[in-house]
C-alpha positions in Angstrom: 14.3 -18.3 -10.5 10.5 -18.9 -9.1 10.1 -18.1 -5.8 8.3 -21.1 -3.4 5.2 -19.8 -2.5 4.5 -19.4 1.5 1.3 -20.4 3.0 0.7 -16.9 4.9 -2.3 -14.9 4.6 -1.2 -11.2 5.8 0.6 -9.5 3.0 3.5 -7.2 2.8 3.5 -3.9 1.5 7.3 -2.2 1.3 8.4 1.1 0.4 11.2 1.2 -1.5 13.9 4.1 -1.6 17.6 4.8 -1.6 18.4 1.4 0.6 16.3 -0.8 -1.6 16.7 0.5 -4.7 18.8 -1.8 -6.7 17.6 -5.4 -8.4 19.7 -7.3 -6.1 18.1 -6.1 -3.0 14.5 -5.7 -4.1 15.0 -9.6 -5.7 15.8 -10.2 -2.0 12.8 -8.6 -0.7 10.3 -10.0 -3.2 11.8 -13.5 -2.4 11.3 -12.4 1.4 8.1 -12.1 0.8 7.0 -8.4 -0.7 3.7 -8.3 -2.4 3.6 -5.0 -2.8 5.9 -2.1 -3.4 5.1 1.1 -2.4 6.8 3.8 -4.2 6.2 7.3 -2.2 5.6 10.4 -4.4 6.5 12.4 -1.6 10.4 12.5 -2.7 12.1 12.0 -6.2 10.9 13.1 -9.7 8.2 11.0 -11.9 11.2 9.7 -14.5 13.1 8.5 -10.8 9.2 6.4 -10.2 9.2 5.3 -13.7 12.8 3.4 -13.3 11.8 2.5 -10.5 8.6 0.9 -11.4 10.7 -1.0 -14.2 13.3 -2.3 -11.6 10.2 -3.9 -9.5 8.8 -5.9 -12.6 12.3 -7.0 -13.8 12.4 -8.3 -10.4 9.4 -10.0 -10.0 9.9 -11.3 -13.0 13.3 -12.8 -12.2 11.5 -14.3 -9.5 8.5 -15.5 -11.3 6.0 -13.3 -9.3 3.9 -10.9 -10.0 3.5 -8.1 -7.7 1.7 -5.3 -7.6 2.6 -1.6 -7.5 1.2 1.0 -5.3 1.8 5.0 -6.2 1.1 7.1 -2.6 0.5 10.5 -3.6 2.0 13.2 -1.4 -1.3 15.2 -0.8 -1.2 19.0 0.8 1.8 17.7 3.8 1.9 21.2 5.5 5.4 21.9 6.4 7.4 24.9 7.8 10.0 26.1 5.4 13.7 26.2 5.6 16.8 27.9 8.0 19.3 29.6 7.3 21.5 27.0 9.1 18.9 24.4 8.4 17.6 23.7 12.2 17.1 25.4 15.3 15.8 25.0 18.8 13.1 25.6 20.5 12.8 26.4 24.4 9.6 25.9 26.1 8.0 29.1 26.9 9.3 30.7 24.1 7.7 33.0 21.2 7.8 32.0 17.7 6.3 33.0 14.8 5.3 31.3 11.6 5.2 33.6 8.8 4.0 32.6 5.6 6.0 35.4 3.9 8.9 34.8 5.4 12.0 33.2 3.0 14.2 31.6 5.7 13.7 30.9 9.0 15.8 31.7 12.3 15.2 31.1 15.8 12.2 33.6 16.5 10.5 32.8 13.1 9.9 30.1 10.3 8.3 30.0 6.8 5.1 27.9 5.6 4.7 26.2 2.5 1.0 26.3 2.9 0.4 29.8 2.8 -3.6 29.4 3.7 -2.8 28.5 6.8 -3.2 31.8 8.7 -6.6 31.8 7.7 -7.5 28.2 9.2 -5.9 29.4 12.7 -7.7 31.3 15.4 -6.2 31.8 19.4 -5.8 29.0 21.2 -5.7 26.4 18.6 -2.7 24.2 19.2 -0.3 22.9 16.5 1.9 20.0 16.3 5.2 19.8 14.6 7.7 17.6 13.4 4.9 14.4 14.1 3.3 16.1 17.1 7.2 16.2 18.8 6.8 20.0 19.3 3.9 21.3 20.5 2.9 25.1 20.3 -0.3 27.0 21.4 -1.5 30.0 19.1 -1.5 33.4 20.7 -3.5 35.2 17.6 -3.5 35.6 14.0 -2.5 38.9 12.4 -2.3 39.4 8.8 0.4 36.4 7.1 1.6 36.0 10.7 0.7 33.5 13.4 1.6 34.0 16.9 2.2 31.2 18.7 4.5 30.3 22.3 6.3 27.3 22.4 4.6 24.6 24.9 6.8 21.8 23.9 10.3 22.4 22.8 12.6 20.6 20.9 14.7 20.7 17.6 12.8 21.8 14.7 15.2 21.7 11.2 13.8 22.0 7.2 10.1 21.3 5.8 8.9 19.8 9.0 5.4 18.8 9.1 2.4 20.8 10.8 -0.9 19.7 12.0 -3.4 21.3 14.0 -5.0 19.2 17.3 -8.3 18.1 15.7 -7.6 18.8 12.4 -10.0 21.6 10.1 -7.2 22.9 8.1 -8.6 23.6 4.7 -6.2 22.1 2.6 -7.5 19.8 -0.8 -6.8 16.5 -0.6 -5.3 16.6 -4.7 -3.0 19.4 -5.2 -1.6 20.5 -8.4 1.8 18.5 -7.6 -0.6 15.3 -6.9 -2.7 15.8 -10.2 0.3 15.4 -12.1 1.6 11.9 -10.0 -1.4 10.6 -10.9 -0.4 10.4 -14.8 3.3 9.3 -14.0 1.3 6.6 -11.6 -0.8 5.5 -14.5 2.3 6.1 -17.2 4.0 3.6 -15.3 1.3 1.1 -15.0 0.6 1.6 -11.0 -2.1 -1.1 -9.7 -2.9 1.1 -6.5 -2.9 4.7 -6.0 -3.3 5.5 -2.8 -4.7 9.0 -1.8 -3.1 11.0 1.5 -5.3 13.1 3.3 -8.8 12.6 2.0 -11.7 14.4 4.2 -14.5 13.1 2.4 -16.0 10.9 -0.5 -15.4 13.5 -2.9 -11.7 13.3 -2.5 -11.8 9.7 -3.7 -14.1 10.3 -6.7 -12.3 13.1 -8.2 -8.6 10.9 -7.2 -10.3 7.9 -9.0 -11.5 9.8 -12.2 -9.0 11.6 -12.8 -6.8 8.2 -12.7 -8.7 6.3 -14.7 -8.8 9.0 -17.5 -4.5 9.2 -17.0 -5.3 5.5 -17.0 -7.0 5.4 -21.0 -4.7 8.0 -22.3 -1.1 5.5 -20.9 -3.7 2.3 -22.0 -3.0 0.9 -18.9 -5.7 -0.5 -16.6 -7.5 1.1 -14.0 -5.8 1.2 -10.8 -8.0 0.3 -7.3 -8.0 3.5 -5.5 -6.8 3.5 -1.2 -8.0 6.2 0.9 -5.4 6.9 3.7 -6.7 7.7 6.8 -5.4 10.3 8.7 -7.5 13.2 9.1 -9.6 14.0 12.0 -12.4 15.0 10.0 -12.2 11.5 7.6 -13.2 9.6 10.7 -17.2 10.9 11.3 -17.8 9.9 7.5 -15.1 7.2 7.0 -18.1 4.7 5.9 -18.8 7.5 2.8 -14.9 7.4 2.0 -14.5 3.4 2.1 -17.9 2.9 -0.4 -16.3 5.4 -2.8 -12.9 3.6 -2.4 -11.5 0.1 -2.8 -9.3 0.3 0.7 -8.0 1.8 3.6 -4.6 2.4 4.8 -4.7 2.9 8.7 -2.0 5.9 8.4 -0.9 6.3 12.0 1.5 9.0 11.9 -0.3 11.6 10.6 -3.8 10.5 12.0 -2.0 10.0 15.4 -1.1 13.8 15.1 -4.6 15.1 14.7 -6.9 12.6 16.8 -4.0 11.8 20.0 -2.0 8.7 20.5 -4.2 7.1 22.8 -7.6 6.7 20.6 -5.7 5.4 17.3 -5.4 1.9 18.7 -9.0 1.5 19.2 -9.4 3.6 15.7 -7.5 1.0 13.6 -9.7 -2.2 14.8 -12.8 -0.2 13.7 -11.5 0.7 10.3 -10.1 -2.4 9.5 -13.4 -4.2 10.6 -15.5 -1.6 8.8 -13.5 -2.5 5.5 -13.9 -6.0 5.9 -17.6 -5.8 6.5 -17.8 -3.5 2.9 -15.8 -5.5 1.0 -12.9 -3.1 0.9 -9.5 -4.0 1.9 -7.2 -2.4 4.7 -3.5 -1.6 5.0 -2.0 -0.8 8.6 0.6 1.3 8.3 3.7 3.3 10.2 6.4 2.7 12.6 5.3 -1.0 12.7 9.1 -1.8 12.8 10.6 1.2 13.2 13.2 0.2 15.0 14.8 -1.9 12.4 16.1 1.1 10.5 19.0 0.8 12.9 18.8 -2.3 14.1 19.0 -6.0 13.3 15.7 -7.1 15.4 12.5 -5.3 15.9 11.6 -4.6 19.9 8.8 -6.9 21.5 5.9 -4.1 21.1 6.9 -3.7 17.3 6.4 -7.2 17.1 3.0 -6.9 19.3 2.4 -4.2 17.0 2.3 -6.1 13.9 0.8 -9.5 15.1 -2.3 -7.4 16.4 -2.9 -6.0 13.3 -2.9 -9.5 11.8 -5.4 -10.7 14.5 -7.4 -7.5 13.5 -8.0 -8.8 10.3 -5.8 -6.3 8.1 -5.0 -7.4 4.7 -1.6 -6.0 4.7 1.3 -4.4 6.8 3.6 -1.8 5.7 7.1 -0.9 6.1 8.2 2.9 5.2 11.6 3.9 6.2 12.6 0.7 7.4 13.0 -0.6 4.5 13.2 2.7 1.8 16.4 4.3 3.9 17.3 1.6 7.1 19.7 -1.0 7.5 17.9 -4.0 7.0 15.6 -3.7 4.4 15.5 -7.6 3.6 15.6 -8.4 7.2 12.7 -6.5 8.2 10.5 -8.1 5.5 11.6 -11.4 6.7 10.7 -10.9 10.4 7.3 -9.0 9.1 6.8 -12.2 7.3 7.3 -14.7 10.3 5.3 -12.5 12.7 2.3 -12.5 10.4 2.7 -16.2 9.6 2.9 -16.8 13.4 -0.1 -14.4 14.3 -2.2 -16.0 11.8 -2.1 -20.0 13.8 -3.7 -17.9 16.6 -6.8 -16.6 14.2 -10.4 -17.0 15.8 -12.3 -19.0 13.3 -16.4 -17.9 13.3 -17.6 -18.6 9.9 -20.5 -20.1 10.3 -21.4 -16.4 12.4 -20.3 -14.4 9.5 -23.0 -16.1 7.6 -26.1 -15.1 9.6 -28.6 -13.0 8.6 -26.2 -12.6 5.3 -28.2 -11.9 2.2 -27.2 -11.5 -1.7 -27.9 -9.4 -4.3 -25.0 -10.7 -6.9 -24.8 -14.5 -7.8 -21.9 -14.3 -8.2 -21.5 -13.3 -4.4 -23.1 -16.3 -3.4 -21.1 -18.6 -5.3 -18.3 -17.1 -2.9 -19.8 -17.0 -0.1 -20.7 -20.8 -1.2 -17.6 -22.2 -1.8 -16.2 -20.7 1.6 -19.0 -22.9 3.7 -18.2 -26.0 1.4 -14.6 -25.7 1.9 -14.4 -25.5 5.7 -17.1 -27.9 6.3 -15.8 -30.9 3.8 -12.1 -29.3 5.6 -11.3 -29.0 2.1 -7.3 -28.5 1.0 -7.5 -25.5 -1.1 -10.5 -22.9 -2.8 -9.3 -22.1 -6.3 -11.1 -19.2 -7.8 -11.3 -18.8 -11.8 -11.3 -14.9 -12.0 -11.1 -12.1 -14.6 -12.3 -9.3 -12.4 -11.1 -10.2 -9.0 -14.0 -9.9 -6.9 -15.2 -13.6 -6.1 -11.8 -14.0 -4.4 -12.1 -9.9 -2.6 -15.2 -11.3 -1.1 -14.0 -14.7 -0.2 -10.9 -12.8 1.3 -13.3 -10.9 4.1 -13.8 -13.6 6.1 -11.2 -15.9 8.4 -10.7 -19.6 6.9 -7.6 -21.5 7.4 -6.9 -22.5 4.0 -5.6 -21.1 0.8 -7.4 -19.2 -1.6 -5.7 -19.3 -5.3 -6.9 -16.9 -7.8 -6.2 -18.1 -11.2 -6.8 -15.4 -14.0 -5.6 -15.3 -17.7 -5.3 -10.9 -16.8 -1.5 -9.8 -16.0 -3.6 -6.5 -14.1 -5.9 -8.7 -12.2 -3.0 -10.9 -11.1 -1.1 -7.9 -9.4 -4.7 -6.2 -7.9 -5.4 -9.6 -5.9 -1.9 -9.5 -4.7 -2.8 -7.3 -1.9 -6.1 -9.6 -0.5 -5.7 -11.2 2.3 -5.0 -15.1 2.4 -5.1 -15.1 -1.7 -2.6 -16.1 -3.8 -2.8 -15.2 -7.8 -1.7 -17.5 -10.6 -1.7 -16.7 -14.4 -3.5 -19.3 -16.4 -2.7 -20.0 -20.1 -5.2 -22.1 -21.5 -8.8 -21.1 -24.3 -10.2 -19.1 -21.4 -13.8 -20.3 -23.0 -13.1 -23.8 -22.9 -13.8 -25.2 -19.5 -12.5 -28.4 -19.1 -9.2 -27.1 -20.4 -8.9 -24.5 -18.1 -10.2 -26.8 -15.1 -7.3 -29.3 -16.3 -4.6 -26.4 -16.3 -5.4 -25.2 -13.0 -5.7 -28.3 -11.7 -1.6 -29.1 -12.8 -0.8 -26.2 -11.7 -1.2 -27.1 -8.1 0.0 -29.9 -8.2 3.0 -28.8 -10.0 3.9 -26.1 -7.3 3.6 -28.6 -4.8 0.5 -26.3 -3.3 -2.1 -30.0 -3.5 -1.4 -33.6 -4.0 -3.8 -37.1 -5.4 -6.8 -37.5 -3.9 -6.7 -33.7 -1.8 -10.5 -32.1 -2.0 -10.4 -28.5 -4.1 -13.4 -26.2 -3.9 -13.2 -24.7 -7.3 -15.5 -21.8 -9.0 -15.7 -20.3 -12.3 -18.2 -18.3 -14.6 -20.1 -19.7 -17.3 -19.3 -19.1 -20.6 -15.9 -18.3 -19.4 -13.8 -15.1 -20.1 -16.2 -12.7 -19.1 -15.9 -10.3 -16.1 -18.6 -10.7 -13.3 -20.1 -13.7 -14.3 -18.8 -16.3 -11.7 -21.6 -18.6 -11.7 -20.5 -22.1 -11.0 -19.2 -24.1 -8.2 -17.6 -27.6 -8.3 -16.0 -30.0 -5.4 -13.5 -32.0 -6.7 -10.4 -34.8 -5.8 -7.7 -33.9 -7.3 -6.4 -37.2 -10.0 -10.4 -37.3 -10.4 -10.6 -36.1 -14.0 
């Protein structure tokens, strides 16, 4: 079966888990309109991620799609340990100790996985657990111990999470756990990894080498690397992190946790207008239905939710629980789809401002930037982009214009990667990649054969001369389709 191909521009990023995890449901889901699955390193073992990964190309495949696969390492999620009857609660005003020595917890004391974090703690640093839902101030430090009261109560059960209110805790960003993931991600051919907790532009550099050396050794191709944002300190130098990335993902939760509810709002809109402006892409991500892990519909502010991060110009929205371990998996993709295809009529169109003062340093650039001014001027019906690498349809994919991009590439890889930029659509192309009028022929019927153009519509169409060779877009031709 091939699946029609919707005119939306917002993509969908799932995570899949225990309710999605069969070829019957993620067949559903792709044909919903997935575009990327996320599988989450945080839970299951690397042979559960490689049967995974299988299951999501047999089902793309079944659907006659191609979509791309994101790894999300776990990173250094500092957690409290376990209970001897796995919970307990906690009464405002109460004392209670986290002890990193301490095996199983009980209703004056709990057990850290991190066992640094003593060191990272001083009096009157407060802590928030279980995603900020308990709140508790430190009294002092003393040895493995920390001595804290209980400002916010509420129950606390197993390997809940802790931050501390403006971040500093001096966990790495790669642990020993992640180090490994990254060879199972490139082992099963992952086209994104994306990194949890990064602080600074190192983080990424060491992530991305040591993925693209797992990368050689599995003779896979190199995955594009995504920085999630959600440490405090990743904010003052978030430019330095996006230049040594290739996207963002606007992590919420966690960031929410360390930075305060009220400023993430205003915190997403500048990192997802930051990416645009570097070329980089950007994710929003968390609770964005939330609701729909128990229920059929999403509230009105999830809804909200998701249409303003289409108006903010992210290239994607993800789901996490909702569709790894709720109800509804297929549903929520659906209504995710329809809110982003709704958002999108709404879109402010200023391209003729995002060209001012622009300048270029790559031809290739300004054969994109180009054949985005043609298009909406001459209110052409479609840009098609002849790609090996990707980038002339990443940089025609920054800017708003309210008509198709198609990426056509002869690369399998390059086919998933541009399956997470915005308003772009990839398409594998079978002809002599270095004969030009063939391959201008071939893409031309196969638009028309997917119903996506018809006689006499105007195409914007750009390629690189010789053709086959990544980088070298160099050419740009307006055309009427039946012309040739």
């Amino acid at each position: 079966m091939t699946t029609e191909i919707k005119q939306r521009a917002t993509k969908i990023v799932a995570t899949i888990g225990p309710a999605s995890n069969t070829p019957e449901v993620l067949q559903q889901m792709i044909a919903a309109g997935v575009d990327v699955v996320r599988l989450n390193f945080s839970h299951g073992k690397a042979e559960d991620h490689v049967l995974r990964a299988q299951m999501v190309r047999d089902a793309a495949a079944a659907c006659g799609r191609e979509v791309a696969i994101m790894a999300d390492l776990q990173g250094p999620k500092i957690r409290v340990g376990k209970f001897k009857d796995g919970k307990i609660e906690l009464v405002k005003g109460a004392p209670f100790v986290l002890d990193a020595t301490c095996e199983l917890g009980d209703q004056t004391r709990a057990g850290l996985d991190y066992k640094e974090l003593p060191r990272d703690l001083k009096p009157a640093d407060i802590l928030l657990l279980n995603d900020g839902l308990i709140v508790l101030t430190v009294d002092r430090v003393q040895g493995s111990e920390i001595f804290t009261t209980v400002k916010i109560g509420g129950e606390l059960s197993n390997n809940k999470g802790i931050n501390r209110q403006g971040g500093g805790l001096s966990a790495p960003a790669l642990t020993a756990k992640d180090m490994e993931d990254i060879k199972t991600a490139m082992q099963l051919g992952a086209d994104y990894v994306a990194v949890s907790f990064p602080k600074s532009a190192t983080d990424m550099i060491m992530a991305r080498q040591l993925a693209n050396i797992a990368a050689e050794a599995h003779n896979t191709h190199r995955p594009l690397m995504i920085a999630k944002i959600e440490r405090a300190e990743a904010i003052p130098v978030l430019q330095e992190i996006l230049d040594a990335s290739d996207g963002i993902m606007v992590a919420r939760g966690d960031l929410a946790v360390e930075v305060g509810n009220a400023m993430v709002p205003a915190l997403q809109k500048r990192m997802i207008r930051m990416a645009r402006h570097s070329n980089k892409l950007a994710i929003t991500a968390t609770q964005m239905m939330e609701s729909m892990i128990q229920n059929a519909v999403p509230t009105r502010a999830e809804v909200s939710d998701v249409a303003n991060a289409v108006l903010d110009g992210t290239d994607a929205v993800m789901t996490s629980a909702e569709t790894a371990a709720g109800k509804y998996p297929v549903e929520t993709v659906e209504m995710m789809a329809a809110v982003c295809a709704e958002a999108e009529k709404a879109e402010p169109m200023s391209l003729d401002a995002d060209f001012l003062n622009v300048t270029f340093s790559r031809i290739d650039e300004s054969i994109a930037y180009g054949a985005l001014f043609t298009a909406y001027h001459l209110r052409a019906r479609a840009i098609v982009a002849l790609t090996e690498s990707g980038s002339t349809p990443l940089w025609m994919s920054r800017h708003n214009i309210d008509m198709p991009i198609y990426a056509m590439t002869t690369s399998r890889a390059t086919q998933r990667k541009v399956a997470l930029y915005r308003n772009v659509q990839p398409f594998e192309l079978k002809p002599d990649a270095n004969d030009r009028e063939s391959v201008l022929k071939a893409a031309e019927e196969l638009l028309l054969a997917r119903g996506l153009v018809k006689k006499d519509d105007m195409v914007i169409m750009t390629w690189g001369e010789p053709m086959g060779q990544t980088g070298g877009t160099n050419a740009l031709k307006i055309t009427k389709i039946g012309d040739r």
